[in-house]
C-alpha positions as a Markdown table, in Angstrom:
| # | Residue | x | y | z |
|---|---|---|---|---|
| 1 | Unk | 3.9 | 2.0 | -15.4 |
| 2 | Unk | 2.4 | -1.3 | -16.0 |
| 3 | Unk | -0.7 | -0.5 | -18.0 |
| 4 | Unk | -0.9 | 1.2 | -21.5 |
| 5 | Unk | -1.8 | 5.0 | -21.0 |
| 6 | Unk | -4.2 | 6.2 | -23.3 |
| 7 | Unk | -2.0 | 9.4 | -24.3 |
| 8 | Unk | 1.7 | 10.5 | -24.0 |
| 9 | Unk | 2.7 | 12.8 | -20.7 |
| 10 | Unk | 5.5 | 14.7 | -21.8 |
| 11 | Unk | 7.6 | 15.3 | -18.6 |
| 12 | Unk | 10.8 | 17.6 | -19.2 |
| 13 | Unk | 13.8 | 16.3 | -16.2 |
| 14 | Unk | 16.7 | 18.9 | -15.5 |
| 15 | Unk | 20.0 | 17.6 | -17.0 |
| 16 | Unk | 21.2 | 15.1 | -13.9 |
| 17 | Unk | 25.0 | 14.2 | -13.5 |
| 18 | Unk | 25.6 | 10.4 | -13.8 |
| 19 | Unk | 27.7 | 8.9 | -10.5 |
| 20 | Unk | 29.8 | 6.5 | -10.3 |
| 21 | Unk | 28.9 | 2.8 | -9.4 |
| 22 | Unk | 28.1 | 1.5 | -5.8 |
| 23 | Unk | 30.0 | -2.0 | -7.6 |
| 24 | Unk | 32.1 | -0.8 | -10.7 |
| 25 | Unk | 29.9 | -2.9 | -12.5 |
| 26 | Unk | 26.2 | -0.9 | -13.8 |
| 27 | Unk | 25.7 | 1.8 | -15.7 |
| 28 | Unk | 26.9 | 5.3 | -14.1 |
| 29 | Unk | 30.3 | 7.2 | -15.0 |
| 30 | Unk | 32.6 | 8.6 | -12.8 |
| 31 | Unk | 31.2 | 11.8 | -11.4 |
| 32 | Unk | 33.4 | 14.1 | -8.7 |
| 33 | Unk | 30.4 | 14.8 | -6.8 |
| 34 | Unk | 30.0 | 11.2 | -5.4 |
| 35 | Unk | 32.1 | 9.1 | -3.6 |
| 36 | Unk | 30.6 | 5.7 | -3.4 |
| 37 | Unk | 33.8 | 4.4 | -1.0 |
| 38 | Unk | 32.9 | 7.2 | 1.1 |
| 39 | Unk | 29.2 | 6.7 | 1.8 |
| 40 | Unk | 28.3 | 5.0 | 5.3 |
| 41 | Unk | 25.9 | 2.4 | 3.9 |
| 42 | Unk | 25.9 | 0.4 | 6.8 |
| 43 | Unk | 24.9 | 3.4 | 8.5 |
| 44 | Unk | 22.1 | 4.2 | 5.7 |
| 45 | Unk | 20.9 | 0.7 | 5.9 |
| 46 | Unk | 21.1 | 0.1 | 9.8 |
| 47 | Unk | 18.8 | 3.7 | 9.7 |
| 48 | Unk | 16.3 | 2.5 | 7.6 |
| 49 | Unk | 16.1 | -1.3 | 9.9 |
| 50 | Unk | 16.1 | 0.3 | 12.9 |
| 51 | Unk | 14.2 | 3.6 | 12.8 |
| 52 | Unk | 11.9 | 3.0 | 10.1 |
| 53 | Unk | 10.9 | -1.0 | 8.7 |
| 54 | Unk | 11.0 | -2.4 | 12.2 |
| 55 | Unk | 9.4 | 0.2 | 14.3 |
| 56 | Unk | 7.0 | -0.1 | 11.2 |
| 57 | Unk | 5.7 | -4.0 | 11.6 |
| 58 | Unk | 6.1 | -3.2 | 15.5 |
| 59 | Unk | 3.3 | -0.7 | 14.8 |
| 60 | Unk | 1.1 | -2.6 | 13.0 |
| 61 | Unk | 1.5 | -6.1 | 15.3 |
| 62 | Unk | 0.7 | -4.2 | 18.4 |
| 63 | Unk | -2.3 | -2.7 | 16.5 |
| 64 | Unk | -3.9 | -5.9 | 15.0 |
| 65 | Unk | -3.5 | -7.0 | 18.9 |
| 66 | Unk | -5.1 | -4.2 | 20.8 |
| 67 | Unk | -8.0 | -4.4 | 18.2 |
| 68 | Unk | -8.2 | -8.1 | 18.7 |
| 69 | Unk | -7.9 | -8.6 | 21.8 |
| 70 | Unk | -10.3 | -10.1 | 24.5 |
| 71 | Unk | -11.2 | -6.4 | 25.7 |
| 72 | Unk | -10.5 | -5.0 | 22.7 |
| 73 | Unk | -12.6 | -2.6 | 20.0 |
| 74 | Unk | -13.8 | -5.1 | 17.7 |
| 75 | Unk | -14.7 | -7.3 | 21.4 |
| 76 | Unk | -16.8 | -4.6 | 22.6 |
| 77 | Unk | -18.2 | -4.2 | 19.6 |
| 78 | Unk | -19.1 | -7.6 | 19.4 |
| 79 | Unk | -20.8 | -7.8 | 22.9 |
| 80 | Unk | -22.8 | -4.4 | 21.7 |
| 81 | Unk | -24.9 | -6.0 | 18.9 |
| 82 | Unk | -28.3 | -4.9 | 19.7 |
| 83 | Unk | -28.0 | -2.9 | 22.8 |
| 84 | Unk | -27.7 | 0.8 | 23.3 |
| 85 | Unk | -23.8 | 1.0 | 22.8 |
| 86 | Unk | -23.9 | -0.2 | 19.2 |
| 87 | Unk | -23.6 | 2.1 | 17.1 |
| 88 | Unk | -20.5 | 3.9 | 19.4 |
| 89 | Unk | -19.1 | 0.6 | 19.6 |
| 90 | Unk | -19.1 | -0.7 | 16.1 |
| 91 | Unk | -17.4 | 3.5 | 15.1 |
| 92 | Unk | -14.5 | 2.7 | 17.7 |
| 93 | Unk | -13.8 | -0.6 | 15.8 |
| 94 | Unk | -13.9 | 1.4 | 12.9 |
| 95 | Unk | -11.8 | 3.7 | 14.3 |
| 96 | Unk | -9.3 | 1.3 | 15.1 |
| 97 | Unk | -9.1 | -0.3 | 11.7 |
| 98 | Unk | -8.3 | 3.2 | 9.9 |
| 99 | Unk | -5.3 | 3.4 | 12.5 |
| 100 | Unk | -4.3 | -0.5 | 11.9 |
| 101 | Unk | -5.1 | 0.2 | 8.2 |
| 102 | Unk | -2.4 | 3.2 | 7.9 |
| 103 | Unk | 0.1 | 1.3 | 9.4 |
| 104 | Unk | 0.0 | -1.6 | 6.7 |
| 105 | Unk | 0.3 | 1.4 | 4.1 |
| 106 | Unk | 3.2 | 2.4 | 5.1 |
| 107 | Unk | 4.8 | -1.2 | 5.2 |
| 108 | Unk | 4.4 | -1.1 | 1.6 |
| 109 | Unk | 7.3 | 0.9 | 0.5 |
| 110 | Unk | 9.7 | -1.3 | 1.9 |
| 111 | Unk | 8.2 | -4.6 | 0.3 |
| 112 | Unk | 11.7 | -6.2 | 0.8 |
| 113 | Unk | 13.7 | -9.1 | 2.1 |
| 114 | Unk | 10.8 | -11.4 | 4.5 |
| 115 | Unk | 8.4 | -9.4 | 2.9 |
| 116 | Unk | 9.1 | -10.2 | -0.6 |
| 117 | Unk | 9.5 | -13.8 | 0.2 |
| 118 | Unk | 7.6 | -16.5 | -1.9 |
| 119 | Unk | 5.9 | -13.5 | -3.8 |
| 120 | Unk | 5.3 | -11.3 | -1.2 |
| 121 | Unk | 3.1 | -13.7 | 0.5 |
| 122 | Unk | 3.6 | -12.4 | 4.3 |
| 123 | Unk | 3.0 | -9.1 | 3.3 |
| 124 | Unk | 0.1 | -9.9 | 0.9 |
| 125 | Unk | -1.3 | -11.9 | 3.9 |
| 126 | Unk | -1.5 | -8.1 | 5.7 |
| 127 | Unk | -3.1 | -6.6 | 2.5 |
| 128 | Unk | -3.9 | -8.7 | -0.7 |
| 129 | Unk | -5.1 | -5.8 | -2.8 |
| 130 | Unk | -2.3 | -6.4 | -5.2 |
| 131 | Unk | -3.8 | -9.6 | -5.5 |
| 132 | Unk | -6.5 | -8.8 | -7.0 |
| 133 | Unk | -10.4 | -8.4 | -5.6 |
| 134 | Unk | -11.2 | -9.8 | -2.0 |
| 135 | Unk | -13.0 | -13.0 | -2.3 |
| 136 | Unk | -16.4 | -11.7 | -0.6 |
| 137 | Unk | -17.7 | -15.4 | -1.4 |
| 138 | Unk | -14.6 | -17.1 | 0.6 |
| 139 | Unk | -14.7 | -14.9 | 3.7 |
| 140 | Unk | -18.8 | -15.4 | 4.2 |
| 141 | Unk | -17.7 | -19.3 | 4.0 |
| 142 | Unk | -15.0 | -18.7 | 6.7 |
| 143 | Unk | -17.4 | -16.9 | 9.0 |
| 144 | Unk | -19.5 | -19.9 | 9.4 |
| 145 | Unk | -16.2 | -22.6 | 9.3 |
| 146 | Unk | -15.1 | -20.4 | 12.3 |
| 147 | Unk | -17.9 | -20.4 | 14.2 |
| 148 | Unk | -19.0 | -24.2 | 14.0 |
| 149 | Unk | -15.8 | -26.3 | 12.9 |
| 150 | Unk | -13.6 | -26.1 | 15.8 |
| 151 | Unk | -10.4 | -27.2 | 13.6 |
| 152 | Unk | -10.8 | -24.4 | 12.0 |
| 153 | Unk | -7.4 | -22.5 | 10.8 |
| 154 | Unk | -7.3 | -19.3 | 8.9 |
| 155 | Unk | -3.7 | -20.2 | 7.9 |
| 156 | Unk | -5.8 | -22.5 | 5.2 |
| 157 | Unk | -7.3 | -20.0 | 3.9 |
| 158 | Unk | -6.4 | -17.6 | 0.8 |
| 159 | Unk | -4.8 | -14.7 | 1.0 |
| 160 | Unk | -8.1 | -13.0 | -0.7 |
| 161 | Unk | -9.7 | -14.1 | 2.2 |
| 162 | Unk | -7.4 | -12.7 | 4.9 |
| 163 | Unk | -5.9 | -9.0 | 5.7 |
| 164 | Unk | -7.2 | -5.6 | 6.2 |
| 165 | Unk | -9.2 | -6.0 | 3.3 |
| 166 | Unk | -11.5 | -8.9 | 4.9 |
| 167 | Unk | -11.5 | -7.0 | 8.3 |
| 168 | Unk | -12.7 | -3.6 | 6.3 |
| 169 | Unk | -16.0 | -6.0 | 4.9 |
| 170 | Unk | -16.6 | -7.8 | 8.2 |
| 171 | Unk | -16.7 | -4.3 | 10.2 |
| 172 | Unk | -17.7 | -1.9 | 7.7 |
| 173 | Unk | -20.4 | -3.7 | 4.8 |
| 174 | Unk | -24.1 | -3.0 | 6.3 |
| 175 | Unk | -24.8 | -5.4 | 3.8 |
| 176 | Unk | -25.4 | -8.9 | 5.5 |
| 177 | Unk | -26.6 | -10.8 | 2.8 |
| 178 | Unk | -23.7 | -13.5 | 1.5 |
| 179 | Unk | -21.9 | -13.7 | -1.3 |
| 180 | Unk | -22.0 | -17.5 | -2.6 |
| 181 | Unk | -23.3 | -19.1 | -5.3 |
| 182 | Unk | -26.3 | -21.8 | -4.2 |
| 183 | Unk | -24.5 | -24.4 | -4.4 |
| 184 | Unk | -21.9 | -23.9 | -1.4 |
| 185 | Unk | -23.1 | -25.8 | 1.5 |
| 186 | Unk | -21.7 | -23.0 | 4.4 |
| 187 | Unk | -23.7 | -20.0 | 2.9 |
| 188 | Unk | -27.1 | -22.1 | 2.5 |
| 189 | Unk | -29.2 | -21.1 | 4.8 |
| 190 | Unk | -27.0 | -17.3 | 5.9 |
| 191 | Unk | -29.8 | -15.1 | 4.4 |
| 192 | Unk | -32.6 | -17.2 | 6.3 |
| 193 | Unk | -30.9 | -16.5 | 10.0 |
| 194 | Unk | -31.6 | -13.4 | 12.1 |
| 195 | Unk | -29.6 | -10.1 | 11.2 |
| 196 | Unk | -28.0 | -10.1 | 14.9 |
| 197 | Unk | -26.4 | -13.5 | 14.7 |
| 198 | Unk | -25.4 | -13.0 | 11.2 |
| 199 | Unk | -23.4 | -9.6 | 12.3 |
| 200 | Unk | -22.5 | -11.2 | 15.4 |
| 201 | Unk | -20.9 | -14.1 | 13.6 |
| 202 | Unk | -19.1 | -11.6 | 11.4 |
| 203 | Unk | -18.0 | -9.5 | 14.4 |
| 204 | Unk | -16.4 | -12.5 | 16.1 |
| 205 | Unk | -14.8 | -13.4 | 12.8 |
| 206 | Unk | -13.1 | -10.1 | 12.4 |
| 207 | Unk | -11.5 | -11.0 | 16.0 |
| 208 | Unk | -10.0 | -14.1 | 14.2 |
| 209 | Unk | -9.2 | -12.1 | 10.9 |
| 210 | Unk | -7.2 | -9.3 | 13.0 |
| 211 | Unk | -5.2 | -11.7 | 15.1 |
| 212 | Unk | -4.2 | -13.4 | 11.9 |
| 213 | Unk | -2.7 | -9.6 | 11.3 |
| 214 | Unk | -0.8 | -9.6 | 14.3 |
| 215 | Unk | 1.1 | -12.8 | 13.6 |
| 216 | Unk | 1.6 | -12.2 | 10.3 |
| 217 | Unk | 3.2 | -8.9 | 11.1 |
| 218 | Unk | 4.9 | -10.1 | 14.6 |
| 219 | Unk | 6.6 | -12.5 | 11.7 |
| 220 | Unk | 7.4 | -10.3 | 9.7 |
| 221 | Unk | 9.0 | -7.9 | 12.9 |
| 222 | Unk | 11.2 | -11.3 | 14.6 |
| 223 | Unk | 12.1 | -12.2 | 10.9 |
| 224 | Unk | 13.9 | -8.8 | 11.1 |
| 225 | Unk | 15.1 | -8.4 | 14.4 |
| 226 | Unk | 18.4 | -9.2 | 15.7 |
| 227 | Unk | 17.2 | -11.3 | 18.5 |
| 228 | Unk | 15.3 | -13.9 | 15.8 |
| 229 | Unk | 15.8 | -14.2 | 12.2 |
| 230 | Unk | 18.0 | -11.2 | 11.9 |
| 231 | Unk | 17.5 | -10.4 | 8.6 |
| 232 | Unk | 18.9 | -7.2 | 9.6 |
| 233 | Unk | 22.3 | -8.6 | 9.8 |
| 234 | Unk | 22.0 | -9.5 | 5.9 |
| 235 | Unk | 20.8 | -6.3 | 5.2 |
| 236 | Unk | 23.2 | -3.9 | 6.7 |
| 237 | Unk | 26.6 | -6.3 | 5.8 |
| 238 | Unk | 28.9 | -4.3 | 3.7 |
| 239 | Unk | 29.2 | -7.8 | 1.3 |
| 240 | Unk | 25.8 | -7.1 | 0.7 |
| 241 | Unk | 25.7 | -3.6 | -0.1 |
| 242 | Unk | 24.4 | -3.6 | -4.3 |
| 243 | Unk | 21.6 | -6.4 | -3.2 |
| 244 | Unk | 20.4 | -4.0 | 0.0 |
| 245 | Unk | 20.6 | -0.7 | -2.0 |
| 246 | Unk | 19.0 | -2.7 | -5.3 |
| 247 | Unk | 16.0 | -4.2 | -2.8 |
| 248 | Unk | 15.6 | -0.6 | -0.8 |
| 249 | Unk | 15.2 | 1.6 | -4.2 |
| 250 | Unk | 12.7 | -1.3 | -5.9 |
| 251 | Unk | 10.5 | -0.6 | -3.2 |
| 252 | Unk | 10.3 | 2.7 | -3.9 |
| 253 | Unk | 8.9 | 1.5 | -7.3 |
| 254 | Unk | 5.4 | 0.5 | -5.3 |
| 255 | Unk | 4.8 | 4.0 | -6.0 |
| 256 | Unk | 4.1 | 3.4 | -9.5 |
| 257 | Unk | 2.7 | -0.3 | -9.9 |
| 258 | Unk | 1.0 | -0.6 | -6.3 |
| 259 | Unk | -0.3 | 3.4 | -6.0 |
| 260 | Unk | -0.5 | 4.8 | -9.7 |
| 261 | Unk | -1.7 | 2.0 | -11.8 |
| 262 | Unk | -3.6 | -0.6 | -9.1 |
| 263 | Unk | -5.1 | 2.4 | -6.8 |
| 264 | Unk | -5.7 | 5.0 | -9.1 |
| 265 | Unk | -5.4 | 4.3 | -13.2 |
| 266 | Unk | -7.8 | 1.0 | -13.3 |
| 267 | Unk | -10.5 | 2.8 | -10.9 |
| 268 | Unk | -10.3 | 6.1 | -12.7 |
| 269 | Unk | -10.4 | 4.1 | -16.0 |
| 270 | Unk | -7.2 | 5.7 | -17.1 |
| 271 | Unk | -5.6 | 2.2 | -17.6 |
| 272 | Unk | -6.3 | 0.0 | -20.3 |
| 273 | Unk | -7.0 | -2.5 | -18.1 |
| 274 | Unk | -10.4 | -0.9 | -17.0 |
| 275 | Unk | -12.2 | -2.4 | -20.1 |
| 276 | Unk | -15.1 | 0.3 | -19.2 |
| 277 | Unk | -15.3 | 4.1 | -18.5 |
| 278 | Unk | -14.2 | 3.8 | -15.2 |
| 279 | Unk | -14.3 | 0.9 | -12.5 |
| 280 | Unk | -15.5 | 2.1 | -8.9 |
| 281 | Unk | -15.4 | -1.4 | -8.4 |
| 282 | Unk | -11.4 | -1.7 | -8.5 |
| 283 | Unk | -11.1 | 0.7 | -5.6 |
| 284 | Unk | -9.0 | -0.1 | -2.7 |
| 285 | Unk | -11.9 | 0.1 | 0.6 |
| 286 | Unk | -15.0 | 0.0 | -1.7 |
| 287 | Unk | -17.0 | -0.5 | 2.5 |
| 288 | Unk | -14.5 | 2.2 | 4.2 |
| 289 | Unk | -13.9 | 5.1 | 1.5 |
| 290 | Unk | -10.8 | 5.3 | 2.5 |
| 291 | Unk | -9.0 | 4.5 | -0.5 |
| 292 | Unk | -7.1 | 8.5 | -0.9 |
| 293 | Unk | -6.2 | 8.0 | 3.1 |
| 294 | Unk | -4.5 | 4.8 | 1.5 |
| 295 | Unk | -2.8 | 6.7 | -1.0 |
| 296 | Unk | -1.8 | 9.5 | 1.6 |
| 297 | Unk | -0.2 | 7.0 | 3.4 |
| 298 | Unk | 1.6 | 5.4 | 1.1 |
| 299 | Unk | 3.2 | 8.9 | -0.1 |
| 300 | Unk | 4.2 | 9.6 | 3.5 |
| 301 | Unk | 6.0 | 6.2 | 3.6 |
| 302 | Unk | 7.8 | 7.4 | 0.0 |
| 303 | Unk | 8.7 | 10.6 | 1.4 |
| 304 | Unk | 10.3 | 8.7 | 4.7 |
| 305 | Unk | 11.7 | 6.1 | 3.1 |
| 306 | Unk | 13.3 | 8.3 | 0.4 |
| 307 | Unk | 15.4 | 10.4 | 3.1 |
| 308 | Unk | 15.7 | 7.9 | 5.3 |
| 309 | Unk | 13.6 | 10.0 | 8.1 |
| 310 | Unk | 16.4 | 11.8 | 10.4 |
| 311 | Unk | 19.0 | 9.5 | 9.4 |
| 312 | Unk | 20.9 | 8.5 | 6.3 |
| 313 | Unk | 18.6 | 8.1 | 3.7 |
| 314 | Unk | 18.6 | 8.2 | -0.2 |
| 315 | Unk | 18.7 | 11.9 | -0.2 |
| 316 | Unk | 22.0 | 12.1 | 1.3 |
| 317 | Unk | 23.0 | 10.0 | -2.0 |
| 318 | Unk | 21.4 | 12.4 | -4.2 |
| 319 | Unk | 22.9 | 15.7 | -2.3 |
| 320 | Unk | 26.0 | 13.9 | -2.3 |
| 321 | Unk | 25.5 | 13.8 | -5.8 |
| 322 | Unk | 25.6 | 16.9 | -6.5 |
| 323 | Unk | 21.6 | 16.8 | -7.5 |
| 324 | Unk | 19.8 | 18.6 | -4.9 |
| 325 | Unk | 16.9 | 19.5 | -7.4 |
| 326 | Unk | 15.9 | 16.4 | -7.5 |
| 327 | Unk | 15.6 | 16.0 | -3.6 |
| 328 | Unk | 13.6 | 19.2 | -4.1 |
| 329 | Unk | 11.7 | 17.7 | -6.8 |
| 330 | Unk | 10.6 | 14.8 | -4.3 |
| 331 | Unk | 10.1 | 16.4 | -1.9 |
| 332 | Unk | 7.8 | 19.3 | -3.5 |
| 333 | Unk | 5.7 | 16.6 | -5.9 |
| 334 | Unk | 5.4 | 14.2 | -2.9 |
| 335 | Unk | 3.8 | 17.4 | -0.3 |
| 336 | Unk | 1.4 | 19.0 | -3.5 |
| 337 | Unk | 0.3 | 15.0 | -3.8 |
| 338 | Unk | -0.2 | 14.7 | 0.1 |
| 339 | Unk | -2.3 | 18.6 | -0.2 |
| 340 | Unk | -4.6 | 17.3 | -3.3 |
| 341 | Unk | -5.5 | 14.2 | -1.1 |
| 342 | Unk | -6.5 | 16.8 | 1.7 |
| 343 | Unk | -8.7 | 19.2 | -0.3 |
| 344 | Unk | -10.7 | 16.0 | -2.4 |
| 345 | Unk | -14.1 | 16.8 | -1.3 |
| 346 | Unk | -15.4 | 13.4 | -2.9 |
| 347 | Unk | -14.3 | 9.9 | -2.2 |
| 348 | Unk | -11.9 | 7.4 | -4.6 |
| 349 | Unk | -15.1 | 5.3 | -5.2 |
| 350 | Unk | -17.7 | 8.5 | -6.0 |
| 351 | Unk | -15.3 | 10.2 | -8.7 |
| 352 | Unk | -14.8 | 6.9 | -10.6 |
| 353 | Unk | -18.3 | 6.4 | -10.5 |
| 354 | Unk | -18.7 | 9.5 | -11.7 |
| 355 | Unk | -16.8 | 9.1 | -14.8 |
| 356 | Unk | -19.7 | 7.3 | -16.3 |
| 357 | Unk | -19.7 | 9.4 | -20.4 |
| 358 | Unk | -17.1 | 9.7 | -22.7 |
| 359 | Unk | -17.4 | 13.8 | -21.9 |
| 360 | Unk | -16.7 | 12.9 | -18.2 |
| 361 | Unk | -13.8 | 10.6 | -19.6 |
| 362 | Unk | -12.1 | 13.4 | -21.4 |
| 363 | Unk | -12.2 | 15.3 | -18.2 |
| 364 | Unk | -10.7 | 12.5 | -16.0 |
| 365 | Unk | -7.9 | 12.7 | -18.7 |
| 366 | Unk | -7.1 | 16.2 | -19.3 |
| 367 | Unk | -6.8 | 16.6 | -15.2 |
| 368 | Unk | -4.2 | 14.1 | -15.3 |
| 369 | Unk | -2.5 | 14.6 | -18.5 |
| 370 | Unk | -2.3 | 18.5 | -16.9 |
| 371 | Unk | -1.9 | 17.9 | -13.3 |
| 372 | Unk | -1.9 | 20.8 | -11.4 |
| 373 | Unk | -2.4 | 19.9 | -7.6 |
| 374 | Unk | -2.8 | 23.1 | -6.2 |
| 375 | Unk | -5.9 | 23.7 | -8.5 |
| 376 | Unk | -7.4 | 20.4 | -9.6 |
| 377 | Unk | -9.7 | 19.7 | -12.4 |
| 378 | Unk | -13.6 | 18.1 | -11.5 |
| 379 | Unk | -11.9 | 14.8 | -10.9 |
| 380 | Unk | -8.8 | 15.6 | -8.5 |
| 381 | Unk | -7.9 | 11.7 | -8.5 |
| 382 | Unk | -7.4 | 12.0 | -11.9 |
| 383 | Unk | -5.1 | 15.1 | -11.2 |
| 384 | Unk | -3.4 | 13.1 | -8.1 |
| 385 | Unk | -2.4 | 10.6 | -10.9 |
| 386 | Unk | -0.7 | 12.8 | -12.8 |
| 387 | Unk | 0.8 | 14.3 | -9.7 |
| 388 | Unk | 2.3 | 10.7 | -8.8 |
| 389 | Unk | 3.0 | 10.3 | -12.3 |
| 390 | Unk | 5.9 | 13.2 | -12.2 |
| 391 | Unk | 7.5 | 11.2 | -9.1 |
| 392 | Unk | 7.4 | 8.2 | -10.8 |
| 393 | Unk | 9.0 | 10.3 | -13.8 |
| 394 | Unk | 11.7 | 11.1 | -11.9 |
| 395 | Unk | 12.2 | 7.8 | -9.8 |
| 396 | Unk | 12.6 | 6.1 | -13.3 |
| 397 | Unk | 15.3 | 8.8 | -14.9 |
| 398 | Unk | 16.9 | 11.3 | -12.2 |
| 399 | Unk | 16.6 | 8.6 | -9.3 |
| 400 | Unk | 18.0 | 5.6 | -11.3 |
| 401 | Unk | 20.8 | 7.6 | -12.6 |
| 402 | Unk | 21.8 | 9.0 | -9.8 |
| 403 | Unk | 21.8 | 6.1 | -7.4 |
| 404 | Unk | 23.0 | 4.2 | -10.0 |
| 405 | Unk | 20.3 | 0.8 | -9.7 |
| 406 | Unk | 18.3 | -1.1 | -12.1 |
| 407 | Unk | 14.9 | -0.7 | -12.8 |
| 408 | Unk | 12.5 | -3.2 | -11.1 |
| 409 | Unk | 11.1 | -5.5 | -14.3 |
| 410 | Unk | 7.9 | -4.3 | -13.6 |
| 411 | Unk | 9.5 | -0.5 | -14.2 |
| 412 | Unk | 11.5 | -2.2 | -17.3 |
| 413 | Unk | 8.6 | -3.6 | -18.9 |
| 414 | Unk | 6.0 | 0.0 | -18.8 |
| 415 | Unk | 5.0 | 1.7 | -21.9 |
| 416 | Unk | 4.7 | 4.8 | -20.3 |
């Protein structure tokens, strides 16, 4: 992982065969399980375009549309402020974000070819958590710029200031005071104006915000499909069979530098780069409490993306392989993960808030260092990290091997 951790997991792998190269030219030996001649890639790749990243930024542009659109949630909601329907309104817009919200999660296992372009700027223009924190101070500017500048352009705009992340403050923050220093002209007089037009100006915002979604992910869809871009051509060519398979298993690797260190070690304060007990403040949706739904998601994207749904999929590989305890292993790890994540009676935010003495601390750690999902410690994120620790265990020695693929430098570069 990319962050120091404060004491050595000792993780004990089965003895995996090495196979032999998808090129001739990495690391592997010859095994007589695996066939690499053999193996339908095109099939495997043409699977995961056509069943699984496509229908996946279909899902999420036809969601950022419906709960933008002129009759829309966030609409209604809009045209609710201060009547009767209000508060059923402003909980179906909330409603519709969770659903928008799980679909980017599961886009991010497959952060790969138009995705990954220009540092993942399309895909960090759907979520920019890995970016760092939203800037709260840069969307209340853009609420005002959008309702009285009418050149305004959200494609100007940050990426901090954009996403699910900005939608989740606008719709779900009770909290309508602004975030700006004094000086910024937008934000003067915000706090001085009547709490209606300040939410309404936020709610028609979030209209602009989620329609920014839906491009960004209808971009990402046409750069894909076969009738636009078709990136999906480049993907499935046999000539580009190391690159595809290289791309496919480094997105796996989100698992560990996207889920395990940004999502769950810096909040829990397990990572050294929580420079306090804990920091609540790192937390994915701080305004929804969502942030294990988040995590749930992305471990049910792993689990799709890593056996390819019904189709081809890296298991085949492994089986192939002659390894099926290691599918096992996946696939066991990943479901206890997915049942912690069910049976958390607190949120993300409350248990890293929670680990506020150095007794608390030593909890926090022992429930990951001894990670036992199916009976968790007081702090069951602290477990679920250790429970996606073991995965990531075994993505960085059985998987590698096996599949015969570098790790990503961010893998390459952990301490862990």
């Amino acid at each position: 992982m990319s962050f120091c951790i404060r004491a050595t997991l000792l993780t004990v792998f089965l003895a995996l065969p090495l196979v032999g190269c998808v090129d001739g030219s990495t690391g592997g030996s010859e095994s007589d399980n695996f066939d690499a001649d053999a193996f339908d890639f095109t099939a495997m790749f043409a699977n995961y375009a056509d069943n699984i990243i496509l229908p996946n930024y279909e899902a999420v542009t036809t969601l950022a549309t419906d709960i933008g659109a002129e009759s829309g949630p966030i609409s209604t909601y809009c045209q609710s402020i201060g009547t009767a329907n209000e508060s059923a309104a402003v909980g179906a817009a909330k409603n519709a974000w969770d659903d928008l919200m799980l679909a980017i999660q599961q886009t991010e296992m497959h952060i790969i070819g138009p995705a990954a372009s220009n540092d993942n700027a399309s895909q960090n223009r759907l979520n920019s958590f890995a970016t760092g924190s939203l800037s709260l101070c840069g969307v209340d500017q853009s609420v005002v710029q959008s309702a009285e500048n009418a050149g305004f352009d959200i494609e100007s705009k940050t990426v901090r200031q954009r996403g699910i992340g900005a939608l989740e403050y606008l719709l779900f923050n009770p909290d309508l005071a602004q975030n700006c220093p004094s000086q910024i002209v937008e934000t003067a007089d915000w706090d001085s104006r009547p709490a209606e037009q300040r939410q309404l100006l936020r709610c028609e915002y979030a209209i602009v915000v989620a329609t920014d979604i839906a491009n960004t992910a209808a971009g990402l869809r046409d750069a894909w499909s076969s009738d636009d871009g078709d990136y999906r051509s480049t993907f499935i060519n046999p000539a580009n069979t190391v690159d595809s398979l290289e791309a496919l298993s480094d997105g796996l690797f989100y698992l560990d530098y996207g889920v395990a260190d940004l999502k769950l070690a810096i909040p829990t304060g397990i990572s050294d780069e929580c420079l306090a007990l804990s920091c609540p403040q790192s937390v994915e949706s701080p305004y929804s409490q969502y942030s294990l739904d988040s995590i749930k998601a992305n471990l049910q994207s792993f689990n799709i993306l890593m056996t390819g749904g019904s189709g081809l999929g890296f298991d085949d590989l492994i089986d192939d392989a002659g390894v099926p305890a290691l599918n096992q292993r996946f696939a066991d790890n990943t479901a206890a993960a997915i049942a912690l994540i069910d049976t958390a009676s607190e949120p993300l935010f409350e248990q890293a808030t929670a680990i506020d003495s150095s007794a608390a601390e030593m909890e926090c750690m022992n429930d990951y260092l001894n990670a036992n999902p199916s009976s968790p410690g007081r702090f069951s994120a602290c477990t679920l990290l250790g429970a996606i620790k073991l995965i990531v265990d075994d993505l960085k020695v059985g998987f590698v091997a096996v599949i015969d693929v570098d790790l990503p430098d961010r893998a390459q570069s952990d301490n862990d």
